[in-house]
MIFIDO-175982 format. One record per residue (C-alpha): residue number from 1; residue in three letters; chain; x, y, z. Coordinates in nm, 3 decimals, m for minus. Layout:
N
RONU   nr  rest  kette       xx       yy       zz
RONU  NUM   ALA      A        X        Y        Z
...
This chain:
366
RONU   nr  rest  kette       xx       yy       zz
RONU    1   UNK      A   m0.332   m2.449   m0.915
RONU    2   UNK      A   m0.217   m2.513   m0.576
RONU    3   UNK      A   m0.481   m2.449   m0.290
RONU    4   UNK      A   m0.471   m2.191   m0.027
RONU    5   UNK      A   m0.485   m2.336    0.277
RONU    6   UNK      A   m0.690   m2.153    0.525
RONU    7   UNK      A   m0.812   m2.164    0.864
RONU    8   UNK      A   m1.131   m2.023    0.949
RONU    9   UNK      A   m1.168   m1.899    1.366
RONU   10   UNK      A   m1.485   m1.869    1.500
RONU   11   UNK      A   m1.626   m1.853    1.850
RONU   12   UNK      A   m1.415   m1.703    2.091
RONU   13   UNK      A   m1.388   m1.553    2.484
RONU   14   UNK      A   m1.616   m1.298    2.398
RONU   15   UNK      A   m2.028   m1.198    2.458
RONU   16   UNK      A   m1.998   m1.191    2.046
RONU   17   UNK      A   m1.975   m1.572    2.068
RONU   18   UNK      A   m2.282   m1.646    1.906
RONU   19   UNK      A   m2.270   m1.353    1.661
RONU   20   UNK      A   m1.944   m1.523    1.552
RONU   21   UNK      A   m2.114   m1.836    1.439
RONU   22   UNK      A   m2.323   m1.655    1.233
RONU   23   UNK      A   m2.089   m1.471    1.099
RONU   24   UNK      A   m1.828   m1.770    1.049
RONU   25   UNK      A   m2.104   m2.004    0.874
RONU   26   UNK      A   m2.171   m1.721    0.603
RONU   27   UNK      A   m1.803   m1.716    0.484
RONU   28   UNK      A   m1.758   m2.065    0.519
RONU   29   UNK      A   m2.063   m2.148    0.256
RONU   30   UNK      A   m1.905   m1.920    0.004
RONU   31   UNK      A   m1.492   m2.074   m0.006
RONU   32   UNK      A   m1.474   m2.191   m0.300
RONU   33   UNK      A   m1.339   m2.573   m0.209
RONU   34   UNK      A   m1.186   m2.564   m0.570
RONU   35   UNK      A   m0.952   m2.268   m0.456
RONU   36   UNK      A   m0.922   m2.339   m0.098
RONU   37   UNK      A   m0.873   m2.597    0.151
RONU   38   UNK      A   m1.029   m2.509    0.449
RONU   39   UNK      A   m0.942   m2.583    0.827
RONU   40   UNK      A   m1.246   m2.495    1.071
RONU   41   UNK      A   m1.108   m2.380    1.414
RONU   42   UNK      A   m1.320   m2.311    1.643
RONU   43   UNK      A   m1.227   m2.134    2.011
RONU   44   UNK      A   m1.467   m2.249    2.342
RONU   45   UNK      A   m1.592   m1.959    2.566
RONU   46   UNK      A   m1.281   m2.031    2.738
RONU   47   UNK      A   m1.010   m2.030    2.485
RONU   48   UNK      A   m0.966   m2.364    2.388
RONU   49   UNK      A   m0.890   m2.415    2.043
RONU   50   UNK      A   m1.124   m2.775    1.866
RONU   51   UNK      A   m1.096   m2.826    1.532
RONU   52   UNK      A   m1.197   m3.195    1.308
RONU   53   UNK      A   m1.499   m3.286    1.090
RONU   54   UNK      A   m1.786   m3.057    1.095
RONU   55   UNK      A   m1.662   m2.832    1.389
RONU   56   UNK      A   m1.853   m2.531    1.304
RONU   57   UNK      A   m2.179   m2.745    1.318
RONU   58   UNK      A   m2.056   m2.922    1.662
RONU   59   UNK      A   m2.002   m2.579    1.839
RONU   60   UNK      A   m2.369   m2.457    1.740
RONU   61   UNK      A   m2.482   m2.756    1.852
RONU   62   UNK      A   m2.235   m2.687    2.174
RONU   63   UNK      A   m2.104   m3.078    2.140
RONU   64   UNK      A   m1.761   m3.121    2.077
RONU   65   UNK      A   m1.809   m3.504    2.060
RONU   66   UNK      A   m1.491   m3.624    1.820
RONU   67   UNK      A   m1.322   m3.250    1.796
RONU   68   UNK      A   m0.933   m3.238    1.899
RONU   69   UNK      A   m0.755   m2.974    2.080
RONU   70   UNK      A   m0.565   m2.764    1.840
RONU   71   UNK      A   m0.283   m2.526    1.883
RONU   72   UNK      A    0.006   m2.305    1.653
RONU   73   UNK      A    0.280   m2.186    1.765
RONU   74   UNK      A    0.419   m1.825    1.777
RONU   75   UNK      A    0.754   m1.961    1.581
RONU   76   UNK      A    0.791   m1.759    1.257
RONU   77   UNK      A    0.809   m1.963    0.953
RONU   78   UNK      A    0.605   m2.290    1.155
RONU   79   UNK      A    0.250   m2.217    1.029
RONU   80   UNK      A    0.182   m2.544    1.116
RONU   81   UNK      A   m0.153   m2.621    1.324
RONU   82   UNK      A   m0.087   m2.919    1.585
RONU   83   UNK      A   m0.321   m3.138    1.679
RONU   84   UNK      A   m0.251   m3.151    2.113
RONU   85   UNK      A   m0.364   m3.454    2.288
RONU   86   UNK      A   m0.240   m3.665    2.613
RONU   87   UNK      A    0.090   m3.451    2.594
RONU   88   UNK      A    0.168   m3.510    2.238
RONU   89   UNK      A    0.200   m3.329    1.933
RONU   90   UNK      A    0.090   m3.406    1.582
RONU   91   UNK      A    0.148   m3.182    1.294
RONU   92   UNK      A   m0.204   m3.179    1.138
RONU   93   UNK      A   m0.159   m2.905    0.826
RONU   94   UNK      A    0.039   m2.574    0.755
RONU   95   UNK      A   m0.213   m2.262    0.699
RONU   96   UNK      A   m0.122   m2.014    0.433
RONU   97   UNK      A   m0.362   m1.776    0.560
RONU   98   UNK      A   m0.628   m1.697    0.863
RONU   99   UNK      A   m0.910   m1.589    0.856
RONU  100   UNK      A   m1.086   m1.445    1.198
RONU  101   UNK      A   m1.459   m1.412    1.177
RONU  102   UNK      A   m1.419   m1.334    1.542
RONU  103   UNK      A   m1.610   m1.053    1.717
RONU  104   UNK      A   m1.534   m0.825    2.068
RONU  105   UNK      A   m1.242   m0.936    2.311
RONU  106   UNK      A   m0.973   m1.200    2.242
RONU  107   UNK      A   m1.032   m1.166    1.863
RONU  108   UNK      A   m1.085   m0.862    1.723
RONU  109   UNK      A   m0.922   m0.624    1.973
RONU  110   UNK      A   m0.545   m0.651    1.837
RONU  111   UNK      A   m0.465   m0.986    2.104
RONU  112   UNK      A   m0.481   m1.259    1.841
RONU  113   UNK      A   m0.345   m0.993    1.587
RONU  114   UNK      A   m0.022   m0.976    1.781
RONU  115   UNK      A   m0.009   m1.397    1.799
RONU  116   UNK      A   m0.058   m1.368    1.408
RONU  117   UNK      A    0.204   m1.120    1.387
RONU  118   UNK      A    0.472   m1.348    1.652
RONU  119   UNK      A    0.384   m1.681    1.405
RONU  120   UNK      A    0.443   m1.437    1.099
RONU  121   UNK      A    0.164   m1.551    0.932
RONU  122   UNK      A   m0.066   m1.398    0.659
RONU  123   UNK      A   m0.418   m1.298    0.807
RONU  124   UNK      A   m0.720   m1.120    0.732
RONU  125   UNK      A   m0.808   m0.796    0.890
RONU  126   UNK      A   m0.682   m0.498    1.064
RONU  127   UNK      A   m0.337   m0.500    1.239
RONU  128   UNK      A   m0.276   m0.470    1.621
RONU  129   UNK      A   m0.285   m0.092    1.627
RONU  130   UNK      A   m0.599   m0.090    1.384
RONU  131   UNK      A   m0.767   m0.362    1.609
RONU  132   UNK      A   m0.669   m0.254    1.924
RONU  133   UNK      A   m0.814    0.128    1.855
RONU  134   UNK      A   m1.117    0.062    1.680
RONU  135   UNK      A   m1.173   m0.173    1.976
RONU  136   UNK      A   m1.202    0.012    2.216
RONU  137   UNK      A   m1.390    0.344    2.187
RONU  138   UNK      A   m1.274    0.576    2.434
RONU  139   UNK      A   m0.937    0.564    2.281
RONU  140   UNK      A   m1.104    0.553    1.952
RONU  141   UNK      A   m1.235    0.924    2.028
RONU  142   UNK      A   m0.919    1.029    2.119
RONU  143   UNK      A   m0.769    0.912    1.788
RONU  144   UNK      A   m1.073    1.064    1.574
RONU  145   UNK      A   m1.082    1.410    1.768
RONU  146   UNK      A   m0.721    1.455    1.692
RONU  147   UNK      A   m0.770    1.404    1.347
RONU  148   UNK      A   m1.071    1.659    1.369
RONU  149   UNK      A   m1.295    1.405    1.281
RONU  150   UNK      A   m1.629    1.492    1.425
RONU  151   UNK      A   m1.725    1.248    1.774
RONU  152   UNK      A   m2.037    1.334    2.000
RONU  153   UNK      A   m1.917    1.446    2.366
RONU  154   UNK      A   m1.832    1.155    2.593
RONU  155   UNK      A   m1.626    1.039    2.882
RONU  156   UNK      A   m1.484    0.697    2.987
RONU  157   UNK      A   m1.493    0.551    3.319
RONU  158   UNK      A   m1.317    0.264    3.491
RONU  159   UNK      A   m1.546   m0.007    3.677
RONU  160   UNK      A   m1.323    0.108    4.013
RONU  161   UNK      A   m1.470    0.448    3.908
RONU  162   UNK      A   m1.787    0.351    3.992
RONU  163   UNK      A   m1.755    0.112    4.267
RONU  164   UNK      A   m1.576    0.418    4.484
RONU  165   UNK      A   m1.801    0.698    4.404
RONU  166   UNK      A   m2.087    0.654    4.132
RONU  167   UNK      A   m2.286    0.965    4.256
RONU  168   UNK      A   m1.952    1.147    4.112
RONU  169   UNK      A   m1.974    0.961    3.820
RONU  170   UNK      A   m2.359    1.014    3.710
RONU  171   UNK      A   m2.265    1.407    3.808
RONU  172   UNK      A   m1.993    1.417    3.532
RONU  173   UNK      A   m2.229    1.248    3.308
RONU  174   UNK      A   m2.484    1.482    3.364
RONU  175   UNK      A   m2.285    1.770    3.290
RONU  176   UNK      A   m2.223    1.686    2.971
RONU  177   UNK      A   m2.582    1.788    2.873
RONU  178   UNK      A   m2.918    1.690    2.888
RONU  179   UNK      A   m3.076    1.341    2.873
RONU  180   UNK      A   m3.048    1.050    2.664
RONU  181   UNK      A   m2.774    0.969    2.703
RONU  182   UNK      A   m2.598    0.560    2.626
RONU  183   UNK      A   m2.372    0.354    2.813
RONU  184   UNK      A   m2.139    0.152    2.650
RONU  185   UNK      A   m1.861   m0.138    2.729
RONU  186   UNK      A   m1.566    0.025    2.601
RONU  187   UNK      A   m1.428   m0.340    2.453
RONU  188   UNK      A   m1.748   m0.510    2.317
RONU  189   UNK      A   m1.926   m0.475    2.006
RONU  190   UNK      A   m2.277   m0.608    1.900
RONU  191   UNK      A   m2.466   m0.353    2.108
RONU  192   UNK      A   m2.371   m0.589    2.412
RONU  193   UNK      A   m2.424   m0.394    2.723
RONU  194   UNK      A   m2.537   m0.094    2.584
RONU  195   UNK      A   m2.834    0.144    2.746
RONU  196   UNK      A   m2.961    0.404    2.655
RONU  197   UNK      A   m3.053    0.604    2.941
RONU  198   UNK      A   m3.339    0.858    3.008
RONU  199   UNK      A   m3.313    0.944    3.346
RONU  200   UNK      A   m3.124    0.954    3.650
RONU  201   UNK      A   m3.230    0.592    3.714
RONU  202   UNK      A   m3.157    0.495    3.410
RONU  203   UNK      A   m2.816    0.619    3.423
RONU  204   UNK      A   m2.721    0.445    3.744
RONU  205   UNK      A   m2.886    0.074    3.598
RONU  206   UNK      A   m2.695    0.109    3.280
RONU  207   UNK      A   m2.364    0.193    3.442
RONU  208   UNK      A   m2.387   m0.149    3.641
RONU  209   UNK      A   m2.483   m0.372    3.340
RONU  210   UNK      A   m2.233   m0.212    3.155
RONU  211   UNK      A   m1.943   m0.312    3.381
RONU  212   UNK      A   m2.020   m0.650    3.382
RONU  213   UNK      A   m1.873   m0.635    3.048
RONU  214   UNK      A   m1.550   m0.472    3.069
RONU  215   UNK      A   m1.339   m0.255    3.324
RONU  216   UNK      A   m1.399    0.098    3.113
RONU  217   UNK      A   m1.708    0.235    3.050
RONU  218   UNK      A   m1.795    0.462    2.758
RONU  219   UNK      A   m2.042    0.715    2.822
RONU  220   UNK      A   m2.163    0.961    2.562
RONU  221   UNK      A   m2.480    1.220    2.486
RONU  222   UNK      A   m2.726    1.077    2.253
RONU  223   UNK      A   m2.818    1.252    1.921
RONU  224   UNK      A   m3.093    1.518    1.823
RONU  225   UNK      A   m3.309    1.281    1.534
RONU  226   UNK      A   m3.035    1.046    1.506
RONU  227   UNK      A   m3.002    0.870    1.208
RONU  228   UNK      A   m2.757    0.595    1.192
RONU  229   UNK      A   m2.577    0.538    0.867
RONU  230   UNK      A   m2.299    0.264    0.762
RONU  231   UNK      A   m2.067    0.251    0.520
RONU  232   UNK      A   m1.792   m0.026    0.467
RONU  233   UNK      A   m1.400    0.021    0.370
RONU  234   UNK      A   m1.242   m0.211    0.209
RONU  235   UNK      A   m0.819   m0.229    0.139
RONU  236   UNK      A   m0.522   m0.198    0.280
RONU  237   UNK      A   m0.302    0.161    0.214
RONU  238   UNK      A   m0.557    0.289   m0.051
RONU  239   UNK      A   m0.889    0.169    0.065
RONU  240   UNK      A   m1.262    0.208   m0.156
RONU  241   UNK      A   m1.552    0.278    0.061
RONU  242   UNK      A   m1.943    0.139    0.001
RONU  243   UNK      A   m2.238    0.340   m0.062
RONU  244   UNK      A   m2.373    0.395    0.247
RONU  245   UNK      A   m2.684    0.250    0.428
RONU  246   UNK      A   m2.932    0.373    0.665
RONU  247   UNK      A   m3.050    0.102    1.012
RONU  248   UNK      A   m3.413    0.146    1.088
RONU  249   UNK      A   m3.382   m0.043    1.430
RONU  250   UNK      A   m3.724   m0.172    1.546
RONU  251   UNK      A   m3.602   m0.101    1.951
RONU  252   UNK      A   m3.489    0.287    2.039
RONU  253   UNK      A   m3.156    0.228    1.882
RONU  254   UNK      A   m2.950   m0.048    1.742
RONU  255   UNK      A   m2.981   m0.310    2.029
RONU  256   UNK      A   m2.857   m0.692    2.014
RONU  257   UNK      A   m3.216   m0.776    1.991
RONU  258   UNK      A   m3.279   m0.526    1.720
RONU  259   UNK      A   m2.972   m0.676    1.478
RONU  260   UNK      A   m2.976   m1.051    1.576
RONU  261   UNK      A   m3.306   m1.219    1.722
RONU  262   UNK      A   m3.584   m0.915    1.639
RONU  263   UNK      A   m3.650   m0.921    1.251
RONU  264   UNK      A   m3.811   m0.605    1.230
RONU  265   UNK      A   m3.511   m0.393    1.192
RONU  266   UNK      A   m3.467   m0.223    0.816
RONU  267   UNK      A   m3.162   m0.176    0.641
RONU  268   UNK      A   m3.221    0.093    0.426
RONU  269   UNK      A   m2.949    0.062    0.088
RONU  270   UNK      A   m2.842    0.272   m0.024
RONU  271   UNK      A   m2.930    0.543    0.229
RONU  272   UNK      A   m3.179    0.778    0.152
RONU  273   UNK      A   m2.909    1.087    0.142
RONU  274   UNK      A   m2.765    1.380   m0.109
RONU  275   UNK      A   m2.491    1.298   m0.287
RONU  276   UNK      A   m2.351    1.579   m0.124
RONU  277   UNK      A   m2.367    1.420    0.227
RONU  278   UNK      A   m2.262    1.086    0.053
RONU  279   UNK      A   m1.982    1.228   m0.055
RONU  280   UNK      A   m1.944    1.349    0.326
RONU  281   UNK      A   m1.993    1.044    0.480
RONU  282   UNK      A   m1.755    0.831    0.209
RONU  283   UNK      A   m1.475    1.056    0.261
RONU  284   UNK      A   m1.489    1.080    0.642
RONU  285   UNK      A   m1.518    0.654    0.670
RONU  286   UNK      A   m1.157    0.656    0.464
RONU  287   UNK      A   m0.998    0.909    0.676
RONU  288   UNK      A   m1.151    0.781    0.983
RONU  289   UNK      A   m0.983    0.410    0.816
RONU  290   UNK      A   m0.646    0.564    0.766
RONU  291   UNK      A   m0.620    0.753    1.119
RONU  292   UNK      A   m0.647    0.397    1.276
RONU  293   UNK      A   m0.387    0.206    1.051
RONU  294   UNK      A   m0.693   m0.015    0.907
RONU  295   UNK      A   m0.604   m0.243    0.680
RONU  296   UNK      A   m0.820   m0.488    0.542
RONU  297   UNK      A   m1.178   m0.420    0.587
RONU  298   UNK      A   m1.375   m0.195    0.821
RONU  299   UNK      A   m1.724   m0.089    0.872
RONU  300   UNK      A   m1.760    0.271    1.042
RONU  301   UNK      A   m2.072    0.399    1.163
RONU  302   UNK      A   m2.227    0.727    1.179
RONU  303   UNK      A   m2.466    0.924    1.396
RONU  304   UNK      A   m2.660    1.199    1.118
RONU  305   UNK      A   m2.867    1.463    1.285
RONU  306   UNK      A   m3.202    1.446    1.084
RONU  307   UNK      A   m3.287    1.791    1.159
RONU  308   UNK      A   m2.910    1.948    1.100
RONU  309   UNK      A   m2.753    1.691    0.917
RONU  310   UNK      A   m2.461    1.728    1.126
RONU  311   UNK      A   m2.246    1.415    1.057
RONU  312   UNK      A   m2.081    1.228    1.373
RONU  313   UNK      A   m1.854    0.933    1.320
RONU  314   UNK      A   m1.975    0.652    1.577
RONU  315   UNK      A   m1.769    0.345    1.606
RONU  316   UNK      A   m1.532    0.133    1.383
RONU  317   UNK      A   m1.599   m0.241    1.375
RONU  318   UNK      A   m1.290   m0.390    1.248
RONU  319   UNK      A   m1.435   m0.738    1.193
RONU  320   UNK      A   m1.801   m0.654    1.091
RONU  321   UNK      A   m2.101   m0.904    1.101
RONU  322   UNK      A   m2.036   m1.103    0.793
RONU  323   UNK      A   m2.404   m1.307    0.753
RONU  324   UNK      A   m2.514   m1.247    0.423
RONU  325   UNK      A   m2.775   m0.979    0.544
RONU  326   UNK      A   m2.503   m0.815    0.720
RONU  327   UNK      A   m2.478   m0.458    0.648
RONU  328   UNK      A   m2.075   m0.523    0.569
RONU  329   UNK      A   m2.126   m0.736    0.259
RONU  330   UNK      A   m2.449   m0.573    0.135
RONU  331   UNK      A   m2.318   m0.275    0.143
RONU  332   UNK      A   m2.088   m0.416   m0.103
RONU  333   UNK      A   m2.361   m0.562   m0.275
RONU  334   UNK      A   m2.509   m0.263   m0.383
RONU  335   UNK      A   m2.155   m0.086   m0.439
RONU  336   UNK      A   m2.103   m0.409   m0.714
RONU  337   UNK      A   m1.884   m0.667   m0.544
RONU  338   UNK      A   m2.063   m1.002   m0.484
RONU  339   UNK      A   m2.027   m1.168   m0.130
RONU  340   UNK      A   m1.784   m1.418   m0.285
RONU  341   UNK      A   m1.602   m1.151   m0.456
RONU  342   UNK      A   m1.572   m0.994   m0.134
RONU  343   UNK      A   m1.400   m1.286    0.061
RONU  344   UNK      A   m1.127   m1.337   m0.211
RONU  345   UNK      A   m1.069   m1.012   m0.181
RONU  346   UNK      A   m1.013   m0.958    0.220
RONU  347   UNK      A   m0.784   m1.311    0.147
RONU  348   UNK      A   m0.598   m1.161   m0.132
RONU  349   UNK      A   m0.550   m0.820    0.093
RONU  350   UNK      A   m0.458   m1.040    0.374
RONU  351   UNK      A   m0.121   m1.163    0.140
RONU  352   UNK      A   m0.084   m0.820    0.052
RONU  353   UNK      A   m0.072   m0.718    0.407
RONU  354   UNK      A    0.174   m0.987    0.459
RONU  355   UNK      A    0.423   m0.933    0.173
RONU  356   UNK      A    0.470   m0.535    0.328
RONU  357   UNK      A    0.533   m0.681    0.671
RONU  358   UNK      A    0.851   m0.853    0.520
RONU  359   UNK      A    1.007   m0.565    0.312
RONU  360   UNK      A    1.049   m0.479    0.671
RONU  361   UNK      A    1.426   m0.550    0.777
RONU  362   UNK      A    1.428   m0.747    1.124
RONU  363   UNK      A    1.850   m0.700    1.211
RONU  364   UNK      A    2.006   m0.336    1.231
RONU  365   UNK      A    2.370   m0.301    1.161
RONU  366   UNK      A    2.536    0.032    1.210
């Protein structure tokens, strides 16, 4: 059989960065080199694109000694990635297929999507509209309270917002109700720049290290007894969801420390629930899934109230955290689908994905 060829991104213009490497190195040990030939890409903090032997290992060692600039072009039908020194151009390989373990801005918020979409080439993952929603979660509310999908009160501000008036702005926060509440980038994922804020002082501190992040703030109440509970989608127009899972962070909620350099954090699988709420939580992941225009893979969060068990969807993450004690893949673990599995699957859905974008006729005649 013929290999797929693929080419695996990693890194990116993003805070994830380093989350990405993780992430990246995880599918990377499971491609089957039988089935596929694989292209490591990775992208610098500032968008340049290295690939050549061993690049995954030279970017966490932050040494691109012997790496080449790499670039494809948005030409439909030339999935070919160049090799781009002194001027030149070398046609290196055609890709069949990408794969983005890429996490926050620049890669998972529906920007690369649309280059993928211009170079009309298969890809793993959401879609523009799917990425560029589940991105960012003000507009993500909006989406998910028109569908009367249960979302926790909240209100977005712009950096200018606070800059011109912040008094104004911790007012309108506070009328929303009473303390905690958290402070989020709108664009970033991986509990980058999030607070969680207990008092007035609080407030004003996490408003300020949130914009350093991004230009729109999210800013939401915090839950009664919050219990926060995962599940993961998988497919493209009918999706499957996971059992779900229950985070035990070891910090006050689920900070960057608490999922990446703290290892006292417990995932919880399957989560500790009645198959009635189960049921709940399953159905409102797939709706939440199809309101977006998901396609590929998803995981979507929850907020539980432990006291009321009133069910609140979170946040969509698009491109999950793929390590192998990620809750994305374990998830799938326990629902019966091995990590390996898994990643044939997302590259298979990928095609899928692909093959629907062409039934699509590009030339109108009347």
């Amino acid at each position: 059989m013929k290999k797929i060829r693929i080419g695996i991104l990693f890194g990116g213009r993003s805070g994830e960065h380093e989350v990405s490497l993780m992430s990246s190195r995880s599918v990377l040990s499971v491609l089957d080199p039988l089935k596929y030939d694989i292209t490591e890409i990775g992208i610098t903090h500032t968008g340049e694109w290295w690939s050549g032997k061993h690049t995954w290992q030279k970017f966490q060692d932050n040494s691109f000694q012997d790496l080449y600039r790499v670039l494809l072009t948005p030409e439909p039908g030339k999935t070919v990635l160049y090799k781009h020194e002194n001027e030149k151009m070398e046609a290196l390989t055609e890709l069949d297929v990408i794969f983005p373990v890429l996490h926050g801005t620049f890669g998972e918020d529906g920007t690369l999507q649309g280059f993928f979409e211009m170079a009309d080439i298969a890809y793993v993952g959401a879609g523009v509209l799917g990425s560029a929603v589940g991105m960012d979660k003000g507009l993500f509310k909006d989406v998910m309270r028109s569908n009367d999908i249960p979302v926790v009160d909240w209100i977005v501000a712009s950096r200018k917002d606070a800059e011109r008036n912040i008094d104004e702005l911790i007012r309108n926060t506070e009328a929303l109700g009473s303390y905690p509440f958290f402070i989020k980038p709108a664009n970033l994922g991986s509990s980058v720049g999030i607070s969680k804020c207990k008092n007035h002082s609080d407030l004003l501190e996490g408003i300020l290290q949130a914009c350093r992040f991004d230009r729109r703030v999210l800013i939401e109440r915090g839950v009664e007894n919050a219990r926060e509970i995962e599940v993961s989608v998988l497919g493209n127009e009918h999706p499957r969801a996971s059992l779900p899972g229950e985070i035990k962070p070891s910090d006050e909620f689920y900070s960057y420390n608490a999922k990446y350099i703290d290892d006292r954090s417990e995932l919880i699988i399957p989560a500790p629930l009645s198959q009635k709420v189960i049921a709940e939580i399953q159905d409102m992941a797939l709706r939440t899934y199809k309101a977006i225009d998901c396609a590929g893979m998803a995981r979507v969060d929850f907020l539980l109230n432990g006291e009321t068990n009133q069910i609140y969807v979170n946040e969509v993450n698009t491109i999950p955290g793929f390590t192998k004690i990620s809750m994305y893949p374990k998830l799938w673990e326990a629902s019966g689908l091995t990590y390996s599995e898994l990643i044939d699957e997302l590259i298979d859905l990928a095609f899928e994905r692909k093959a629907e974008r062409n039934r699509s006729e590009r030339k109108y005649s009347a």
